[in-house]
C-alpha positions, 0 to 999 in steps of 0.5 A: 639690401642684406644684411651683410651689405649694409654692415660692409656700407656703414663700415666704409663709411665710417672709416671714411668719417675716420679719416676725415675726422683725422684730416680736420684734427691735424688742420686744427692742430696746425692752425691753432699753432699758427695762431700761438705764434702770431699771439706771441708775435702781436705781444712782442709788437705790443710791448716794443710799441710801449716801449717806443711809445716812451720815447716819442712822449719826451719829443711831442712835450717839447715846444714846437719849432720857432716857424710854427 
């Protein structure tokens, strides 16, 4: 194989390899914005879960119904 032709492979091979290296980085930039948007979604179901929790704490201290 010449010189000339193993150049022209490594050449194609790595702007295939630079394609590729920019395919994955765009899936990872659209994955990683994925997962900041369910972070925030799991925080906000956090909070309000507390903040219900709250109110279902006042009803368990009440005595039990008079059947029990």
């Amino acid at each position: 194989m010449e010189l000339q032709d193993r150049v022209t492979e490594l050449e194609s091979r790595l702007a295939f390899q630079d394609d590729t290296i920019e395919t994955l980085n765009d899936i990872l930039v659209t994955q990683q914005r994925a997962v900041e948007r369910l972070q925030l979604q799991m925080s906000a179901l956090l909070k309000r879960q507390e903040e219900m929790g709250g109110q279902f704490e006042s009803s368990e201290e009440e005595a039990p119904p008079p059947h029990y």
